[in-house]
C-alpha positions as CSV (number, residue, x, y, z in Angstrom):
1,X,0.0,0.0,0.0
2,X,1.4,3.0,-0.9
3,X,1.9,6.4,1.4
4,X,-1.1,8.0,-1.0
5,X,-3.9,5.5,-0.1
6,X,-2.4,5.3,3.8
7,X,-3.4,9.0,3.9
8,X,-6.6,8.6,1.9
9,X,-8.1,5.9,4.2
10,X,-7.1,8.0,7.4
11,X,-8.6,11.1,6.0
12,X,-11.5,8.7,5.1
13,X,-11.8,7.2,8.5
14,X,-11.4,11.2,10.3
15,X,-14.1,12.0,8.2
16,X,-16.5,9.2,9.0
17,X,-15.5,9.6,12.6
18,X,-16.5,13.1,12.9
19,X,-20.2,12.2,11.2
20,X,-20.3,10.0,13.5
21,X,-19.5,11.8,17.0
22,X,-21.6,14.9,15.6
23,X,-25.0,12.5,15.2
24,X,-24.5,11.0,18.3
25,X,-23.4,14.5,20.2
26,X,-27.2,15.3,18.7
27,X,-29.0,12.8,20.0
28,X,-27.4,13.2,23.6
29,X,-28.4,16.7,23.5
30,X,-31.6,15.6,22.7
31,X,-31.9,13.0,25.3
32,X,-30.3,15.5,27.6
33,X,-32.9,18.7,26.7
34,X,-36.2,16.4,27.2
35,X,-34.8,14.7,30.5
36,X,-34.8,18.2,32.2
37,X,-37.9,19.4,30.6
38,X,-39.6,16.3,32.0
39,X,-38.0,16.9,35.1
40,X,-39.0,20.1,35.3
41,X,-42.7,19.5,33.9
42,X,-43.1,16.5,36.2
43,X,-42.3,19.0,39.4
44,X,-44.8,21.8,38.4
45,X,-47.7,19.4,37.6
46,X,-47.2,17.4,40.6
47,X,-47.9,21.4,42.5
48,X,-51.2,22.0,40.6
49,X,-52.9,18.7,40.9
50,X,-51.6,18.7,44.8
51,X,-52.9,22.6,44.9
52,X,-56.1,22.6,47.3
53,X,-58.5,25.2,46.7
54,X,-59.0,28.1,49.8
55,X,-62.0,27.8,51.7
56,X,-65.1,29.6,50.5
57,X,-66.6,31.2,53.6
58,X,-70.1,32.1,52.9
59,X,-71.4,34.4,55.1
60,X,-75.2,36.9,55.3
61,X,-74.4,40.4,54.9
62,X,-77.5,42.5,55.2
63,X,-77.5,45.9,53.5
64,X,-77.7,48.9,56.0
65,X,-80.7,50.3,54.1
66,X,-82.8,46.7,54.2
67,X,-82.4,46.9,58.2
68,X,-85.0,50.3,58.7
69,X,-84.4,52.7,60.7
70,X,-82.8,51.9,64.3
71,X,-84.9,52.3,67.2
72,X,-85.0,55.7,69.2
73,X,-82.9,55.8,72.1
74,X,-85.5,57.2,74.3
75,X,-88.4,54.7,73.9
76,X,-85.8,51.9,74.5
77,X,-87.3,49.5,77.2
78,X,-85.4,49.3,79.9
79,X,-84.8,45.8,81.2
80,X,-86.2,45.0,84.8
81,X,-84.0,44.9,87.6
82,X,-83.9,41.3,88.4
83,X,-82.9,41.0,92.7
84,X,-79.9,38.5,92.8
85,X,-79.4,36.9,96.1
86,X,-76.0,36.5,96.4
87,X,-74.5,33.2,98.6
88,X,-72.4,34.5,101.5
89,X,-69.2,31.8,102.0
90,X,-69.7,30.2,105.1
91,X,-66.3,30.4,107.4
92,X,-63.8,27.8,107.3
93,X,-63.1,28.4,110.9
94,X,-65.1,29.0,114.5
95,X,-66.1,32.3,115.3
96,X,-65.4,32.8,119.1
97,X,-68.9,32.9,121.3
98,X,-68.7,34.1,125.1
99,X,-69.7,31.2,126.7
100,X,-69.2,29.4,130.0
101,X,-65.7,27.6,130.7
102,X,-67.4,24.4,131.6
103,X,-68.8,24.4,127.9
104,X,-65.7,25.0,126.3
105,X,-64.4,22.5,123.8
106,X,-60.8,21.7,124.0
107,X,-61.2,20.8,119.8
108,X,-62.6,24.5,118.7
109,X,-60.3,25.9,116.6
110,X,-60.7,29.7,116.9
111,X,-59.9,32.6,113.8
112,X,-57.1,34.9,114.5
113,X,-58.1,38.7,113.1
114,X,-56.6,37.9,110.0
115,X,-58.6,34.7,109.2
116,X,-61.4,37.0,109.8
117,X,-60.3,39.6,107.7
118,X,-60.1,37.1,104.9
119,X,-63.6,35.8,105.0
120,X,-66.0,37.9,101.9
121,X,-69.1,39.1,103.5
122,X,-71.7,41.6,101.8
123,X,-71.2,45.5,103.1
124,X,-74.4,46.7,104.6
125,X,-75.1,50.3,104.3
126,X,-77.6,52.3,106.6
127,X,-79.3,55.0,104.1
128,X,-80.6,57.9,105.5
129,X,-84.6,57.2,104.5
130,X,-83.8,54.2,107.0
131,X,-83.5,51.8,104.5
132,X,-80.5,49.1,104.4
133,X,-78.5,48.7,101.1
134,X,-76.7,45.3,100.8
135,X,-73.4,45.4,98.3
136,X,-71.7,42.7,97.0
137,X,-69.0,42.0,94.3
138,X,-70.1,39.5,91.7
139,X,-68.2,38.1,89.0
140,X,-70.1,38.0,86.1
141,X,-67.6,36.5,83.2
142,X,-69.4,36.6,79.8
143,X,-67.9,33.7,77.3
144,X,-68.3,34.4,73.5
145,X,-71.1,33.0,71.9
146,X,-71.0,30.3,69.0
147,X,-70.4,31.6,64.9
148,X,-74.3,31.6,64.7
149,X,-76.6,32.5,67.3
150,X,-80.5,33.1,66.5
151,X,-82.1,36.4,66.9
152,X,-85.1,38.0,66.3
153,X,-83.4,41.3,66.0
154,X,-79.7,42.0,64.4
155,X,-77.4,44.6,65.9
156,X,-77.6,48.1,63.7
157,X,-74.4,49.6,63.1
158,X,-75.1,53.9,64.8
159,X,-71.3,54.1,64.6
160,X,-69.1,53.2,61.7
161,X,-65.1,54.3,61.5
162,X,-63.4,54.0,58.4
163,X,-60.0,52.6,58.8
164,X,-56.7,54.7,57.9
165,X,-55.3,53.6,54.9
166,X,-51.3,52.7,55.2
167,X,-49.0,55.1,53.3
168,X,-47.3,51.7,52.2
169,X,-49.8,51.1,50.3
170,X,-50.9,54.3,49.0
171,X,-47.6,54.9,47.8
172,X,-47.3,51.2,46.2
173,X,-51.0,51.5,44.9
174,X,-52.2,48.1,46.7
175,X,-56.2,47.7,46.9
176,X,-58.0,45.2,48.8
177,X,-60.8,44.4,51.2
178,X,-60.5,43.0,54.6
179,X,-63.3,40.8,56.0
180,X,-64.0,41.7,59.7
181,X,-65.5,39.4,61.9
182,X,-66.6,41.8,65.2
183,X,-68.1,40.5,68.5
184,X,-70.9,42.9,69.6
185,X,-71.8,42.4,73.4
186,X,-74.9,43.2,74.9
187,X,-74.3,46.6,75.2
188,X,-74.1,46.9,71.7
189,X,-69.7,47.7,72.1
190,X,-67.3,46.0,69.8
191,X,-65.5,43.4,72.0
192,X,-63.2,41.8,69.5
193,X,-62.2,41.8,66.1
194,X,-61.1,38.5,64.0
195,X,-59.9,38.7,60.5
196,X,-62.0,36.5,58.8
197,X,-60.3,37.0,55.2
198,X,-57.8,39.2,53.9
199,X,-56.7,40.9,50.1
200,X,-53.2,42.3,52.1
201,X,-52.2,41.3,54.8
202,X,-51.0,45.4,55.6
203,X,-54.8,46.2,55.6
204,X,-55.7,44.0,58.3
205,X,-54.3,45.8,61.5
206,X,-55.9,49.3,60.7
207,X,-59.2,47.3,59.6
208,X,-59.3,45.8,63.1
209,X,-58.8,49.0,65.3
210,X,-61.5,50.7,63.3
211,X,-64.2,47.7,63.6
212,X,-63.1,48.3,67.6
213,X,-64.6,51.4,67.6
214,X,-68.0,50.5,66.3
215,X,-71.0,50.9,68.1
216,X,-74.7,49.0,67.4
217,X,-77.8,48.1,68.8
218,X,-77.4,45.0,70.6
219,X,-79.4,41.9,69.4
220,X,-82.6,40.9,71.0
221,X,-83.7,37.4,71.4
222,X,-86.5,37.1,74.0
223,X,-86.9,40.4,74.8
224,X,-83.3,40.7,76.3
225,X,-80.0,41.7,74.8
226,X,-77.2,38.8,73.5
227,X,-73.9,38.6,72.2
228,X,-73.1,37.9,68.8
229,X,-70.9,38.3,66.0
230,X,-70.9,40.3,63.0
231,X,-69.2,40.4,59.6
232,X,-68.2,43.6,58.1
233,X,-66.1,44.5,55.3
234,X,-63.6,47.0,55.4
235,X,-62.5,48.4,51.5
236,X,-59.7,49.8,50.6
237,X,-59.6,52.1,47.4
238,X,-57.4,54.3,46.1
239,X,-59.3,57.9,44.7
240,X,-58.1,57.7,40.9
């Protein structure tokens, strides 16, 4: 064989060898490019389908106008004064009684001053039309009521404050609405304020000090004030 073909078969076999390493450098790029975009595909379709949809809340919202006119503050009915006879705590201890030593018992235990002291007893006061006025401290702790409690008469808002808008938010042009959820005792005050649902989560804290300082007509059920709660949304809205 002679130097001519030598080089003519090695510039042959280059030749084929390159062909060759450029259709298999295609296919691993191939292999390679749909590998990751499976990879990729897999992990943002496993997210959706394991996505769970947010709660709908459905709650009643009666429009202001739909409620009539609240009642007058002077022909309110004022509720009865219901006499409470308050338990006194029996003492813990013997009271000492002059009596005769021959009746003394050895097993009395008698209270010092300040076991006395201790013992709660009702204050009686002498009034000067001779009657007697009897005062005692009562406890009275009032638990929140359930989500839904039945009425015959829903709690009117008489004083609404709108809440401040954050400069935050103003500046960055953010709108939303804050759902309210307010506990209205029987004195008609705001006791508490729950955010129910949220657009920002910057709109919440100036949404709940306003719905603090509402005021409303309590609810009546059987002719007597309750607690409840009531929803109220709180909108904030940029004047374009």
């Amino acid at each position: 064989m002679t130097a001519q073909a030598i080089a003519a078969t090695v510039k042959s076999g280059i030749q084929d060898w390159r062909q060759l390493y450029k259709r298999h450098l295609g296919i691993a790029l191939t292999i390679a490019v749909t590998f990751h975009i499976l990879a990729i595909g897999s992990y943002y379709l496993v997210g959706y389908l394991s996505e769970e949809d947010d709660p709908v809340m459905i709650v009643r919202i009666t429009k202001y106008t739909d409620l009539g006119p609240p009642p007058s503050m002077t022909e309110a009915e004022i509720a009865p004064a219901v006499a409470v006879n308050a338990p006194v705590a029996k003492p813990t201890v013997g009271i000492p009684v002059a009596v005769p030593d021959a009746e003394v018992s050895p097993e009395q235990t008698i209270a010092t001053q300040q076991e006395l002291s201790s013992i709660q007893s009702p204050v009686v006061q002498q009034q000067d039309d001779g009657q007697v006025q009897i005062e005692q401290d009562i406890n009275i702790s009032d638990e929140e009521p359930p989500d839904f409690v039945p009425v015959e008469k829903q709690p009117v808002p008489v004083k609404q404050v709108q809440p401040d808008y954050p400069e935050i938010a103003r500046r960055a042009g953010v709108e939303g609405t804050v759902w309210i959820k307010i506990l209205v005792d029987k004195e008609g005050k705001a006791k508490k304020a729950v955010v129910m649902k949220s657009d920002a989560e910057i709109f919440n804290e100036p949404a709940q000090k306003a719905a603090l300082q509402w005021v409303f007509t309590p609810a009546m059920m059987n002719n007597g004030p309750v607690a409840v709660w009531a929803a109220v949304p709180f909108r904030f809205k940029l004047n374009k």
